[in-house]
N, C-alpha and C positions, 0 to 999 in steps of 0.2 A: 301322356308324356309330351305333345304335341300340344301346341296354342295355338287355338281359331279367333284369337281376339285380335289380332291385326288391324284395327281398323283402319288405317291406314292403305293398307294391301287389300285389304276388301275381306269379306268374311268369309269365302271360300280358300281362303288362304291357310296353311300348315304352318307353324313358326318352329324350328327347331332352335334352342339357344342352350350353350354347353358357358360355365362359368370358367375360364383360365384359370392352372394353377398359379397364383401370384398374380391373377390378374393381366397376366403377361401372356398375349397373343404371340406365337410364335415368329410371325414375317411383318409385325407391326415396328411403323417405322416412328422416327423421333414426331413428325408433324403426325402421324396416326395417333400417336399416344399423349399428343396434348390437346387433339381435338376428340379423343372415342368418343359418339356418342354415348357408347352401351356402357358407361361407368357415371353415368347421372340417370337423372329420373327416372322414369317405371320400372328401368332394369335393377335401381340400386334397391327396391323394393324385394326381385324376385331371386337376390343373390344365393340364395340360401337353396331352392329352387336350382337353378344352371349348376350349381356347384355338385348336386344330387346328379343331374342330369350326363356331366361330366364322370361321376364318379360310373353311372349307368353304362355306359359308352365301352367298358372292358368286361362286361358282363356278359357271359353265353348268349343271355335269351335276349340281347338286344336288337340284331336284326330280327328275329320272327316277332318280336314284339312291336317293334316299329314300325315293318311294313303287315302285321294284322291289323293297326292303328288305322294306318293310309288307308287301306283295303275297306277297311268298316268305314269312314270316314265318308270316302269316294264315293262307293257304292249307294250311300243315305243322298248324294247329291249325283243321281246321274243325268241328270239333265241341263247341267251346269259344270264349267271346268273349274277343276280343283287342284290349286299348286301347293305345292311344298317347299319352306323357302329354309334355306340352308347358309348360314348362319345369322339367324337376328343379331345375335350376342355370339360371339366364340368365333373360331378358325380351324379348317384344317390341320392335326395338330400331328397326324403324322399319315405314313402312308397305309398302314394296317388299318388306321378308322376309316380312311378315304375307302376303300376294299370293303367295309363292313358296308358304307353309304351304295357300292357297287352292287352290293347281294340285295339290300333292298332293293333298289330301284329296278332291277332284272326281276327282281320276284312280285315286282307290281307293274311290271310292262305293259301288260294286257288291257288295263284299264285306259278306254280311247280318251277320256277327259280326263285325266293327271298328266300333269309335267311338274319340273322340280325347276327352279331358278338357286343358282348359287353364288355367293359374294365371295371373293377368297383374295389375298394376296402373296399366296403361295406359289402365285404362276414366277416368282420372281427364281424359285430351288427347281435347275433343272429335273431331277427325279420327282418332284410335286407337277410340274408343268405336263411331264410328260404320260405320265398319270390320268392328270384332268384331261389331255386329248384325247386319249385313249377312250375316257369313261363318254367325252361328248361325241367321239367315233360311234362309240357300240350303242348312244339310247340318245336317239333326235329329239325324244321328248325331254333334255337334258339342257339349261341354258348355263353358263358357263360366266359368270359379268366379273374382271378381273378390276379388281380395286387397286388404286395408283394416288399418290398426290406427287407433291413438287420434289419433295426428298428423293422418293423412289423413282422419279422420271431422270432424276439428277445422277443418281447412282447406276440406273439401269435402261435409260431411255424408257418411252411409250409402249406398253407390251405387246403383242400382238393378237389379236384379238384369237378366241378359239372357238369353230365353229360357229354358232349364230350368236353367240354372246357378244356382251359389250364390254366397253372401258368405263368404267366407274372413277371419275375422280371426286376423290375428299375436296369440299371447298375451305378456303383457308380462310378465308372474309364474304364479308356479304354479299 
């Protein structure tokens, strides 16, 4: 279910990517949705892929599937840190899946070489914010990076940063 092909990210790296219904990220804003990257190249390959992956996401066996995934994953690299990156492609799309993301990562705690890194700009729906502090409160091994461009700084000012995460800004020119 997971992609270690990041290369980008390096090869230790977990790709989780959920396809939007319509394409439409829930907290993406007008400049987010005429710069997505994840609506051109390799992703427009794997649409078919995220769309399964989304559909996967309301399934019982998703968290035990997901964190045996990590689990087996980790374990084949224990000499080495192994992240899980949360969302290549997709958003937090509500707070029930954030909750499922919560059972995993509590059920793979244990593991000293995993952490999870997440891109979201959900921090902007108070009950999503307050959620994500919560989740970066309960697991250190949790990075929290909240995505912003000009739209969303305009409408909402600079977010503030949660726990040791960062601010991600989309660039708009080169």
């Amino acid at each position: 279910m997971l992609s270690n092909s990041v290369s980008k990210k390096g090869n230790r790296v977990l790709a989780w990517s959920i396809g939007m219904p319509n394409n439409k990220c829930p907290f993406a804003s007008r400049v987010c949705s005429q710069y997505c990257y994840a609506s051109t190249g390799q992703f427009t390959f794997h649409s078919e892929r995220y769309a399964e992956n989304y559909a996967f996401t309301a399934m019982p066996e998703f968290v035990e599937t997901m964190a045996t995934e990590i689990v087996q994953f980790t374990e084949n690299h224990l000499n080495e840190t192994v992240s899980v990156a949360l969302h290549e492609k997709g958003e937090i799309f509500s707070l029930e899946y954030l909750g499922k993301w919560e059972e995993i990562i509590s059920a793979t705690e244990d593991l000293t070489n995993l952490n999870y890194f997440i891109y979201t700009r959900a921090w902007r729906s108070e009950p999503f914010r307050t959620a994500l502090e919560k989740l970066a409160g309960n697991h250190n091994k949790v990075r929290i990076n909240l995505s912003t461009d000009s739209d969303m700084t305009a409408k909402f000012g600079v977010p503030k940063k949660i726990g040791n995460g960062l601010i991600a800004f989309l660039a708009e020119s080169e």
